[in-house]
Structure formats: structure tokens, C-alpha cells
Backbone as CSV, one residue per row, in Angstrom:
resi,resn,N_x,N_y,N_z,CA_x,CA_y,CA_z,C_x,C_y,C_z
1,UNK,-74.477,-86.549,-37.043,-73.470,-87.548,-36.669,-74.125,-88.924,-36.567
2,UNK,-73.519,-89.695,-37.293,-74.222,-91.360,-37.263,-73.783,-92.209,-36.230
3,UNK,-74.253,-93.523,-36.061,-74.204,-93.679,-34.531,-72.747,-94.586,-34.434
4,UNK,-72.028,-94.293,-35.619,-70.345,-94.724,-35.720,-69.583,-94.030,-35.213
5,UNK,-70.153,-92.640,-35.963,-69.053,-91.566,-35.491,-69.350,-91.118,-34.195
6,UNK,-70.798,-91.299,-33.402,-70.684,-91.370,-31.887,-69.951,-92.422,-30.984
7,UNK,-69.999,-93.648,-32.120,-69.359,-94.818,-31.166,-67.614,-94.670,-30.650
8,UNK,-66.975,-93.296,-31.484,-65.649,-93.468,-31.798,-65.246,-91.587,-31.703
9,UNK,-66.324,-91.320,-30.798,-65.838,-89.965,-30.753,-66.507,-89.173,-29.412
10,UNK,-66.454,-90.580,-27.870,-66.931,-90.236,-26.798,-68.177,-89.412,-26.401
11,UNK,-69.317,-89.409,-27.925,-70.651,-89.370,-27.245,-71.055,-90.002,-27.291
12,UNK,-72.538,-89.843,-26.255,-73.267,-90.825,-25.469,-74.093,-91.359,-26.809
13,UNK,-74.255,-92.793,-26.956,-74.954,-93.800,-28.056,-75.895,-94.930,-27.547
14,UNK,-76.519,-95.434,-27.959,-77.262,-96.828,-27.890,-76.547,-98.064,-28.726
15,UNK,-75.842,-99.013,-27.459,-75.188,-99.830,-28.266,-75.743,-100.782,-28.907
16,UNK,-77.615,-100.698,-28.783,-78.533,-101.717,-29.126,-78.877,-101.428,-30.315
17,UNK,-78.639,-100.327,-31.029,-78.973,-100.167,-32.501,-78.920,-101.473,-33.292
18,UNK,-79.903,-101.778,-34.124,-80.172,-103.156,-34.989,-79.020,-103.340,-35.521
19,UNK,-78.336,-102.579,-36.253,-77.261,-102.318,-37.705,-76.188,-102.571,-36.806
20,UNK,-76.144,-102.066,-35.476,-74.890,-102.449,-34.762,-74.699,-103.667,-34.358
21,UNK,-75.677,-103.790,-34.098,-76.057,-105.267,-32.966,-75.277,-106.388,-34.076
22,UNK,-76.019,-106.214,-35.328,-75.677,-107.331,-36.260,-74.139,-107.028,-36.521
23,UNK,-73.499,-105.935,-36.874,-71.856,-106.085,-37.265,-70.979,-106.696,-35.733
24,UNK,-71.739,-105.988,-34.585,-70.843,-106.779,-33.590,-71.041,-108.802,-33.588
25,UNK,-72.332,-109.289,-33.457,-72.652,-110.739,-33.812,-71.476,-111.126,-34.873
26,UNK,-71.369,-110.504,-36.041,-70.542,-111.049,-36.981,-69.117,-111.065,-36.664
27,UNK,-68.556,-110.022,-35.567,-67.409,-110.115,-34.916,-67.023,-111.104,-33.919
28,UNK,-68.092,-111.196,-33.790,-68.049,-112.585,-32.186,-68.042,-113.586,-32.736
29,UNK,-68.951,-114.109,-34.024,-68.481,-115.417,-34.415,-67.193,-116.027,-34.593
30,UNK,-66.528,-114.806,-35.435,-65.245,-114.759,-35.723,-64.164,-115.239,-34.066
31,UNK,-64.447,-114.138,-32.949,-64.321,-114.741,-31.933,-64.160,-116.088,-31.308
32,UNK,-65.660,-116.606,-31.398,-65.880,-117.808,-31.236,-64.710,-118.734,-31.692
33,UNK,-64.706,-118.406,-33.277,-63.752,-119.644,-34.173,-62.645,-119.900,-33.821
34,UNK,-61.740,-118.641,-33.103,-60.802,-118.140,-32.639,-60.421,-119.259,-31.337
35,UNK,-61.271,-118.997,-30.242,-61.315,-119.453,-29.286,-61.569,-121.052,-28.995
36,UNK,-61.862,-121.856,-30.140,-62.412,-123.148,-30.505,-61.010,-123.839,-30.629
37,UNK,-60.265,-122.175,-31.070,-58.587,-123.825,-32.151,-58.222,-124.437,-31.215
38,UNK,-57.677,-125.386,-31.477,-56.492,-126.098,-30.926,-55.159,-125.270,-30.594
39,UNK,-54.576,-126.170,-29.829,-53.252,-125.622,-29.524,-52.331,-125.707,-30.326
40,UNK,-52.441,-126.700,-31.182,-51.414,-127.659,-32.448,-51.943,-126.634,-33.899
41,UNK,-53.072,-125.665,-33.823,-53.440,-124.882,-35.078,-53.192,-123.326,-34.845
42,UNK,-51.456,-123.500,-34.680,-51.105,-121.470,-34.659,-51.330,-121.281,-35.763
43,UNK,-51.240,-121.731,-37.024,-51.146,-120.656,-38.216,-52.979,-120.333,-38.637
44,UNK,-53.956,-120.912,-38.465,-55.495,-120.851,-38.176,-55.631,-119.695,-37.180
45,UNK,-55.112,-119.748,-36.092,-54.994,-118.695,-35.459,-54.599,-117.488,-35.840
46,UNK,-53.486,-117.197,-36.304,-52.902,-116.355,-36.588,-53.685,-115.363,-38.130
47,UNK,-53.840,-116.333,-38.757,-54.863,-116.143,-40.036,-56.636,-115.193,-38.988
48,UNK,-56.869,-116.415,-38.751,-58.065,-115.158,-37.740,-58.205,-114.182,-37.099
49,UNK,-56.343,-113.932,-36.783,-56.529,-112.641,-36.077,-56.108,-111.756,-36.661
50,UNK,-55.662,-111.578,-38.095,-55.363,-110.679,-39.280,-56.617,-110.472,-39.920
51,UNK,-57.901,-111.271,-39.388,-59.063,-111.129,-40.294,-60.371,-110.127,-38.910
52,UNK,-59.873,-110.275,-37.660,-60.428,-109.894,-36.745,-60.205,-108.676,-36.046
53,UNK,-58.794,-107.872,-36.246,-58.671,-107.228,-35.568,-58.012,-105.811,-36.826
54,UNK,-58.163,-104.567,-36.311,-58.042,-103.820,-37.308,-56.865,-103.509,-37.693
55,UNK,-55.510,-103.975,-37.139,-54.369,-103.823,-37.622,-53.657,-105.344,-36.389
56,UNK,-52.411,-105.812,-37.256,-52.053,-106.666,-36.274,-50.838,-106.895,-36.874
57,UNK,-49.175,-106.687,-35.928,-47.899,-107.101,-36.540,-47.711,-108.132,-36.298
58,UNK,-46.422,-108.532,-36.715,-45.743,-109.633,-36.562,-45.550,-110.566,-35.286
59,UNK,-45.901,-111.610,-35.695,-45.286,-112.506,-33.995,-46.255,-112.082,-32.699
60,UNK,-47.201,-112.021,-32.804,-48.058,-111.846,-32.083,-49.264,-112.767,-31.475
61,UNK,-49.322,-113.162,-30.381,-49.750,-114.408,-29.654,-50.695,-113.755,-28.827
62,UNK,-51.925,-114.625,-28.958,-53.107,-114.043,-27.936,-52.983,-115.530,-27.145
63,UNK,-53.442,-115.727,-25.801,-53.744,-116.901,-25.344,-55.293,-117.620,-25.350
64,UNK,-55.945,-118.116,-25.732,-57.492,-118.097,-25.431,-57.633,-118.811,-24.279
65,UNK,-58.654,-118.210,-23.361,-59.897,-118.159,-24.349,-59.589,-116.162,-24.384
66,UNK,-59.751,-115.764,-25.528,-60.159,-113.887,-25.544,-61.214,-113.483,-25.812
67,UNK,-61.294,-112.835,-25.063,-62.648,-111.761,-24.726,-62.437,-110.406,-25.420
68,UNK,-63.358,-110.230,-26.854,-63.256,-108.625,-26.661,-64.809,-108.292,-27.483
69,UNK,-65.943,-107.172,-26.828,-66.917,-107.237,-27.472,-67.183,-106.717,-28.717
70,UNK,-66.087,-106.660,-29.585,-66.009,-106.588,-31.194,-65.085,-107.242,-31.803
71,UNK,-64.588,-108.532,-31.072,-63.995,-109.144,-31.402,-62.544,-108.993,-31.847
72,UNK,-62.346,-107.585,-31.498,-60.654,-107.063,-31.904,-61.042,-106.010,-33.268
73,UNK,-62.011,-106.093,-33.329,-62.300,-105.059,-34.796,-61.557,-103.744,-34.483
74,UNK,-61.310,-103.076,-33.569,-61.323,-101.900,-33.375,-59.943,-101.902,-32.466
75,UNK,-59.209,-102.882,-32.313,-57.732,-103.058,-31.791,-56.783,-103.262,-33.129
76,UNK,-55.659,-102.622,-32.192,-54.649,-102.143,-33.335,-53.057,-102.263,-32.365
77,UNK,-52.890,-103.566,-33.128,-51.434,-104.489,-32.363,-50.450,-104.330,-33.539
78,UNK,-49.223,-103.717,-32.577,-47.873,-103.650,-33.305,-47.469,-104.927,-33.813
79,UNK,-46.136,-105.262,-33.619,-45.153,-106.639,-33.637,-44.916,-107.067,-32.384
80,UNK,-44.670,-108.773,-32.079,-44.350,-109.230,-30.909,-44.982,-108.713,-29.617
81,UNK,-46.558,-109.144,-29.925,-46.964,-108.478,-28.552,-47.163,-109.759,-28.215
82,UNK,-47.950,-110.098,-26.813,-48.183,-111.332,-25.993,-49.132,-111.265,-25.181
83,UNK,-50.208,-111.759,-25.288,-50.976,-112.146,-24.255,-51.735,-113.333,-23.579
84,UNK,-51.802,-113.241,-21.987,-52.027,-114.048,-21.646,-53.402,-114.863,-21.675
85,UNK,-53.622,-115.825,-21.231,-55.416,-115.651,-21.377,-56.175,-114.805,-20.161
86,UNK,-57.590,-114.947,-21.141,-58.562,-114.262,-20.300,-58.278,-112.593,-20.472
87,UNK,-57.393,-112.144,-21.722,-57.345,-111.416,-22.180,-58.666,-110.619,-22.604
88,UNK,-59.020,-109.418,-21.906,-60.606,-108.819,-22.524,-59.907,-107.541,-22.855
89,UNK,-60.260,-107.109,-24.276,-60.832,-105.770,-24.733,-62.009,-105.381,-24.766
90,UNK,-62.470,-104.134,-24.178,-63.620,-103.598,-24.482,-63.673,-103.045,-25.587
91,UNK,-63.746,-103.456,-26.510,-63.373,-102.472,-27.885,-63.999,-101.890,-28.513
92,UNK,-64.943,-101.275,-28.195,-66.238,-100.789,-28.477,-65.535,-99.547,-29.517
93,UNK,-64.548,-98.754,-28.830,-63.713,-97.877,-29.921,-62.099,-98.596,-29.825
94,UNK,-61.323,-97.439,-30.476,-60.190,-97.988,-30.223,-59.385,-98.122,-29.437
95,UNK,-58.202,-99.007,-29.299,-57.384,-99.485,-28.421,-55.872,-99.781,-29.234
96,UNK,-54.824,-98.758,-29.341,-53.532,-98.907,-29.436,-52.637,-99.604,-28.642
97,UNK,-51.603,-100.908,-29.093,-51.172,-101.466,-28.508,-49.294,-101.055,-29.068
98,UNK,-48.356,-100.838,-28.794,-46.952,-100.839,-29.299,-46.417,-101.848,-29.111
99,UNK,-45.408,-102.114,-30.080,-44.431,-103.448,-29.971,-44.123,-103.947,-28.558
100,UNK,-43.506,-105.185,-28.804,-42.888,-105.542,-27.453,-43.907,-105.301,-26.479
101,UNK,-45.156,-105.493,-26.475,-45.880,-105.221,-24.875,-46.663,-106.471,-24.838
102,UNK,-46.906,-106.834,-23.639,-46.896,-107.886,-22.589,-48.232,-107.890,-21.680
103,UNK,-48.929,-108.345,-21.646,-50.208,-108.961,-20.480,-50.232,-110.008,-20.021
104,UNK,-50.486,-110.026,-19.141,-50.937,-111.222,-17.500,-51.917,-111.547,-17.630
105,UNK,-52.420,-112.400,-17.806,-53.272,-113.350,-17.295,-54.418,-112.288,-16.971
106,UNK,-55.840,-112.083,-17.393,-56.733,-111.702,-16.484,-56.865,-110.142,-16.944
107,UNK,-56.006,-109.795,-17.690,-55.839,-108.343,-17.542,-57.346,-107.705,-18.809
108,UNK,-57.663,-106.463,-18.426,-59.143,-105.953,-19.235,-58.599,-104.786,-19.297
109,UNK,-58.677,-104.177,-20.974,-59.121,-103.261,-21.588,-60.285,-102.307,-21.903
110,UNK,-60.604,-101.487,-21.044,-62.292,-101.307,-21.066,-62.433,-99.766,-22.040
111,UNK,-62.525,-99.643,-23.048,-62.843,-98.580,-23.502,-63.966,-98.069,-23.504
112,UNK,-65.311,-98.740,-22.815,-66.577,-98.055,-22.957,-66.579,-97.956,-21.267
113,UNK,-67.902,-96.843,-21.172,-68.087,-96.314,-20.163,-69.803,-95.929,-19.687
114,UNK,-70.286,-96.014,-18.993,-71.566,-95.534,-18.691,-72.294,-94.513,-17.827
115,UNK,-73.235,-93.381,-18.258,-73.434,-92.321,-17.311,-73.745,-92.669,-16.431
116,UNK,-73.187,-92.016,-15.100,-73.555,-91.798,-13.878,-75.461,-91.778,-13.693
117,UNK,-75.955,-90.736,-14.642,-77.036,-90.097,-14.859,-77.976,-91.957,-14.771
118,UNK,-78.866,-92.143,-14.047,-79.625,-93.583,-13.939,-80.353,-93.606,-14.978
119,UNK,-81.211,-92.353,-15.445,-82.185,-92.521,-16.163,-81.425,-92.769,-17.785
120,UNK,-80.355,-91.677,-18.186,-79.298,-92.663,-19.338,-79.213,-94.166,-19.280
121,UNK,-79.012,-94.179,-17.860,-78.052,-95.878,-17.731,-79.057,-96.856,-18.476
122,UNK,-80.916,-96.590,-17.631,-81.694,-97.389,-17.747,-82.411,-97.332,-19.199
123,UNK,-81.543,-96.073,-20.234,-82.237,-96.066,-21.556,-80.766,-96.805,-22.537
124,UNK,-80.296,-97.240,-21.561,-79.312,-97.978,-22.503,-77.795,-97.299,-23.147
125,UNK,-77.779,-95.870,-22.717,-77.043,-95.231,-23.382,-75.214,-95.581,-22.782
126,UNK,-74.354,-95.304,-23.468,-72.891,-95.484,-23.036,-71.805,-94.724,-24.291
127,UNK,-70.914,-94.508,-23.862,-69.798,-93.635,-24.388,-68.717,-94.497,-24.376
128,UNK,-67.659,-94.308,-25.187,-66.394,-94.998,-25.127,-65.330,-93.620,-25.477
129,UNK,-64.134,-94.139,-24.649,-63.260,-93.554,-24.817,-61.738,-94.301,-25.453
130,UNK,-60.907,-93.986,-26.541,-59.922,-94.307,-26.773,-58.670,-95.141,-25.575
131,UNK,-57.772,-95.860,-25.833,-56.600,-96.710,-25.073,-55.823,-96.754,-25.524
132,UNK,-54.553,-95.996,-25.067,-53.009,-95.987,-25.338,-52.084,-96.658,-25.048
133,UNK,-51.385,-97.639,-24.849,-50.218,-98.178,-24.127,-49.531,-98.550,-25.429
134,UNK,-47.959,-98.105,-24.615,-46.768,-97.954,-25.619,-45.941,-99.057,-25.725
135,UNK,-44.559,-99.219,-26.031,-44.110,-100.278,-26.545,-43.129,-100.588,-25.330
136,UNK,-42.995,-102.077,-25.417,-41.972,-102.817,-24.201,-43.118,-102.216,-22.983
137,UNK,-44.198,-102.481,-23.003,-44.981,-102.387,-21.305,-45.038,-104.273,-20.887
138,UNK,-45.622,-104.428,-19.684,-45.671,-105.359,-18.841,-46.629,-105.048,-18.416
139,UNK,-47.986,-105.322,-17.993,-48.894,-105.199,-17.591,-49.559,-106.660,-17.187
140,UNK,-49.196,-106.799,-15.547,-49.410,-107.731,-14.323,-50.859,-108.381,-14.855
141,UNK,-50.855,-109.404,-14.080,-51.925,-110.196,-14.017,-53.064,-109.281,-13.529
142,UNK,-54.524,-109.597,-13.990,-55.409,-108.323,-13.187,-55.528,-107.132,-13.427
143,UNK,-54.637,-106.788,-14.377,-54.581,-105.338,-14.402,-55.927,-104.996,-14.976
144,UNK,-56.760,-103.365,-14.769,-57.589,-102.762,-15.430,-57.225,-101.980,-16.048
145,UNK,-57.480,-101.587,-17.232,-57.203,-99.810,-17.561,-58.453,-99.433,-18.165
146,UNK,-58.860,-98.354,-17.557,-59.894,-97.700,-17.880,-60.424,-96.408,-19.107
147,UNK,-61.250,-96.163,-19.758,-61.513,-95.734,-21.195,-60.890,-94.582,-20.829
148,UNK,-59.753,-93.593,-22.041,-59.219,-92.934,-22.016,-58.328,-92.624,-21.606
149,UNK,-57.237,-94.025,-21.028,-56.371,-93.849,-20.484,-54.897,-94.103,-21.500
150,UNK,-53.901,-93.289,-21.486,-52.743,-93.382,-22.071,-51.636,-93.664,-21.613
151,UNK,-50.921,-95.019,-21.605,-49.861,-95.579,-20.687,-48.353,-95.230,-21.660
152,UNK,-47.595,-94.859,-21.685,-46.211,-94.277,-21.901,-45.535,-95.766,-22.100
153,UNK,-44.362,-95.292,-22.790,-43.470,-96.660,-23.012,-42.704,-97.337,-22.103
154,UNK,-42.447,-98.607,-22.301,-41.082,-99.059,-21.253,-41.926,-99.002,-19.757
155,UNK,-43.035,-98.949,-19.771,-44.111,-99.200,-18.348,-44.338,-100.307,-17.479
156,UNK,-44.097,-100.519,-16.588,-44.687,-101.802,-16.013,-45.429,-101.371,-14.857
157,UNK,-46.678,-102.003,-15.213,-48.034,-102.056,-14.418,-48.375,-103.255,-13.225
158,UNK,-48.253,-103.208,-12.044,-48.140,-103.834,-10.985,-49.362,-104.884,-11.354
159,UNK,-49.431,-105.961,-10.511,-50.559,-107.328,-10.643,-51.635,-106.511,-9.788
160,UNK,-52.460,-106.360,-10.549,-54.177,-106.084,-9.692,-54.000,-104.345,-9.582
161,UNK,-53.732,-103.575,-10.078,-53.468,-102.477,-10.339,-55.002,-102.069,-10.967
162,UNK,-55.923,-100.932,-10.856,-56.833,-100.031,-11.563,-55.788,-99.080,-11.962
163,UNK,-56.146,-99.000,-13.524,-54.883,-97.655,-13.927,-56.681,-96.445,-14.508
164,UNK,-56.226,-95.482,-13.295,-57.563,-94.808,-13.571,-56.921,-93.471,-14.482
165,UNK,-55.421,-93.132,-14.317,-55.193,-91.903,-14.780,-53.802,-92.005,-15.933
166,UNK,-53.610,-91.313,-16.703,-52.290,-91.557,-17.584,-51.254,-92.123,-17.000
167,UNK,-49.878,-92.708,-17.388,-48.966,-93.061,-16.496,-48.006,-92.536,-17.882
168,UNK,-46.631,-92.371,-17.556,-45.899,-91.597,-18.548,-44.808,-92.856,-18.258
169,UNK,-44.061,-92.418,-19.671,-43.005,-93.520,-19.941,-41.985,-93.706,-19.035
170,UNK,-41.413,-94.805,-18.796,-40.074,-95.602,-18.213,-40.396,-95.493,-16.477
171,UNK,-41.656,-95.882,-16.267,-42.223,-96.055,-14.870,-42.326,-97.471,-14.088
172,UNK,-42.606,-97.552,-12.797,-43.061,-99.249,-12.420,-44.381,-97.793,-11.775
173,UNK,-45.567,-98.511,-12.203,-46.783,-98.251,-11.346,-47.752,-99.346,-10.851
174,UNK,-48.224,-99.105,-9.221,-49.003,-100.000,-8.824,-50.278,-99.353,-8.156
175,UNK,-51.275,-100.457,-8.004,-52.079,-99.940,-7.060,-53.829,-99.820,-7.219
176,UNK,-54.267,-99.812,-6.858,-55.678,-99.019,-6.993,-55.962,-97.801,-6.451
177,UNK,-56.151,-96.546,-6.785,-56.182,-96.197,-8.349,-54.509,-96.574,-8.237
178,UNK,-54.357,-96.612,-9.902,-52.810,-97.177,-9.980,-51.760,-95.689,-9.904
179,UNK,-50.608,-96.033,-9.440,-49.614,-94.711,-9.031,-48.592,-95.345,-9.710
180,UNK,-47.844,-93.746,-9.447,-46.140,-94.325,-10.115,-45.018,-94.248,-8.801
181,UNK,-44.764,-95.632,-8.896,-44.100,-95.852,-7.503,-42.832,-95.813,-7.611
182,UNK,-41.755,-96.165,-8.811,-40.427,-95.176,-9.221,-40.363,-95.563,-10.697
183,UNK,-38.926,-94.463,-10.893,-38.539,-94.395,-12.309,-37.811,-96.056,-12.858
184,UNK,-37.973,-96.721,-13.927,-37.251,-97.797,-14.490,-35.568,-97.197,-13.899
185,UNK,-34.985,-98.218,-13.206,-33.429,-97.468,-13.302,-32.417,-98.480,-13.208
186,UNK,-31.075,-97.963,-13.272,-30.057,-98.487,-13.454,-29.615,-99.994,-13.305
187,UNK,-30.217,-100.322,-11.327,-30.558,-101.253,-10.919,-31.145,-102.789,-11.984
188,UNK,-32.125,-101.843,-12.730,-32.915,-103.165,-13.517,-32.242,-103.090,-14.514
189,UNK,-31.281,-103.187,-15.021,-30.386,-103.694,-15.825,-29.425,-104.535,-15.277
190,UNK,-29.265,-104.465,-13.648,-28.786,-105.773,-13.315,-29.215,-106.434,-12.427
191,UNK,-30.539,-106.573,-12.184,-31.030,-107.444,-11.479,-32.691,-107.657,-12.499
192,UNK,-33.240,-108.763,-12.127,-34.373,-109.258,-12.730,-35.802,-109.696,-11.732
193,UNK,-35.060,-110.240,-10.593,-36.028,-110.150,-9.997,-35.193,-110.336,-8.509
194,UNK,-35.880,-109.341,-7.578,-35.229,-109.501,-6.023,-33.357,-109.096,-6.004
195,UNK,-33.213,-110.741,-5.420,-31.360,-110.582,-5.524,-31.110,-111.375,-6.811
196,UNK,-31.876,-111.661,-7.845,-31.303,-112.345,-9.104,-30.780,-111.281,-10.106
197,UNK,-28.974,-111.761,-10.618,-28.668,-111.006,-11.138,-28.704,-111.557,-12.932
198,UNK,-28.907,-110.251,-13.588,-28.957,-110.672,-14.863,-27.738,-111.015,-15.331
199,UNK,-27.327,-112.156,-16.005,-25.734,-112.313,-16.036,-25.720,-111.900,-18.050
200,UNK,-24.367,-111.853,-18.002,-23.716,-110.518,-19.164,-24.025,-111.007,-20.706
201,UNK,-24.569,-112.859,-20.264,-24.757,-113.111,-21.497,-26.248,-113.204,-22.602
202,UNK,-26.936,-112.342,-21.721,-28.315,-112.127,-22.230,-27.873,-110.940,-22.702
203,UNK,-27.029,-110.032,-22.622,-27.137,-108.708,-23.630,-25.814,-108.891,-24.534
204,UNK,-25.472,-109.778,-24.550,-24.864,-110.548,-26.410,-25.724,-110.649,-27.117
205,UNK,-25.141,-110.089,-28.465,-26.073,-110.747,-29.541,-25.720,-111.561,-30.570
């Protein structure tokens, strides 16, 4: 097994390998360029992030500055996603994103991980695990999600939330570790926030 197919199949690797070292550098520049545009240069943008990241749909807005340590190589964005800045992927492997989903400000993607074991830690070694989240999520300012975690559709993830374990579709979860605190329901189709009601002419089309 080569040290790709360890990087992308949760065994333990050396992320210092020469051959690696150099394809991630070449991802970060790309990064860099990214993070340099202007505000007045979306279509430069948009062009870099069809060249940076391993799949990317339609209408899709990163905020910079973004953080990811392969530069998005290994992220894979539907249509109309959004994020805020200070956006980090760990992308060391992959990271699935579905349409319609949403980040806060601050929020990290961490797909790599490191042994417990000290004497691993101190030889450099680390593992990554795959990232799921489905389509129409919300995911709060702060949020973490941690390598191997799979978030369900129609989700919303509380501000400052650790999501340490799966969360399944049409949930509100908060917390550290993050929980599911109730089902999406009836209610939020007519209200938006508190006592604000959604009025009838946002679901015209």
C-alpha cells in the first residue's frame, strides 16, 4: 500500500514524506492566490476554486481568508454552498459537502487525526478519516466536526458545538460533545427566529 492509499484509507502515515510534502506546497500556493483576490474579482475566484478543489457545483462562495491543508484538493462541494470566513478543512482525505449547506464563521473540518500512542505522535505518524454532511445543513459559527464523522440532511449544528459522533437527518444539534436536542418541526415553518413569524410570501414562487 503506497503512502496515498494510506493517506485515504485511515492508516497510520508520515505526512512528511518528500513526494507529499511537495504536492501539498503546490496546493497551498494555489491557496495563497485564492486568499490574495479582491473582493471586486469573483469570477478569479471562482476559476481557482474549480482548479483547487476536487469537485465543486454551482454558485458556490467561500469567504477568505480559507484554510485547508491541501488546499481543497480532496473536498468535494455540491451547488450553492456558502461559507463563511476562517473556513478550515483538514483535508488531508476526503470531505463531502451536499447542496444548499451553510457555515459560520470559524467553523473547522478536521479529517486527520493523531495516535494517542506518544512514541507514534513523536515519529510523526497520523491517520485521517473521511467527512459527511448532507444537503440544506447550517452549521453555527465555531462549529468542529471531527474525522469520520457523518452529519444527515436538513441539520442544523448549534454555534460552538464539537460534533464528536454521527448526527442523522432533519435534527437541531448542540453542544460539546454535540447532541441532538429536537427533531426540525412544524413550528419552523412558521417561525424563523424566537417570536418572528415567517410571513406567506417567502414560500411563493
Amino acid at each position: 500500500m503506497d503512502i496515498k492509499e494510506k493517506m485515504h484509507s485511515t492508516q497510520l502515515y508520515n505526512p512528511g514524506d518528500a513526494e507529499l510534502v511537495k504536492e501539498q506546497t503546490k496546493c497551498l500556493d494555489r491557496l495563497y492566490d485564492f486568499n490574495m483576490t479582491r473582493p471586486t474579482e469573483e469570477k478569479k475566484r471562482q476559476e481557482l476554486l474549480k482548479e483547487m478543489f476536487a469537485e465543486i457545483g454551482e454558485s458556490c462562495y467561500i469567504e477568505p481568508p480559507f484554510h485547508a491543508n491541501f488546499g481543497g484538493k480532496h473536498v468535494h462541494f455540491g451547488s450553492h454552498i456558502y461559507a463563511n470566513f476562517n473556513f478550515t478543512t483538514v483535508d488531508d482525505t476526503h470531505i463531502y459537502v451536499g447542496d444548499y449547506t451553510m457555515f459560520g464563521p470559524n467553523v473547522v473540518l478536521a479529517t486527520a487525526g493523531h495516535p494517542i500512542n506518544a512514541e507514534l505522535r513523536q515519529k510523526g505518524y497520523q491517520y485521517n478519516a473521511p467527512i459527511h454532511i448532507g444537503k440544506n445543513c447550517w452549521l453555527g459559527s465555531g462549529v468542529l466536526v471531527l474525522p469520520g464523522i457523518t452529519i444527515g440532511d436538513n441539520v442544523i449544528i448549534g454555534a460552538g458545538s464539537v460534533v464528536t459522533k454521527d448526527i442523522p437527518s432533519n435534527v437541531v444539534a448542540v453542544g460539546n460533545p454535540c447532541k441532538v436536542l429536537r427533531e426540525v418541526s412544524e413550528h419552523d415553518r412558521e417561525y424563523y427566529f424566537k417570536d418572528k413569524k415567517i410571513g406567506k410570501e417567502f414560500f411563493e414562487e
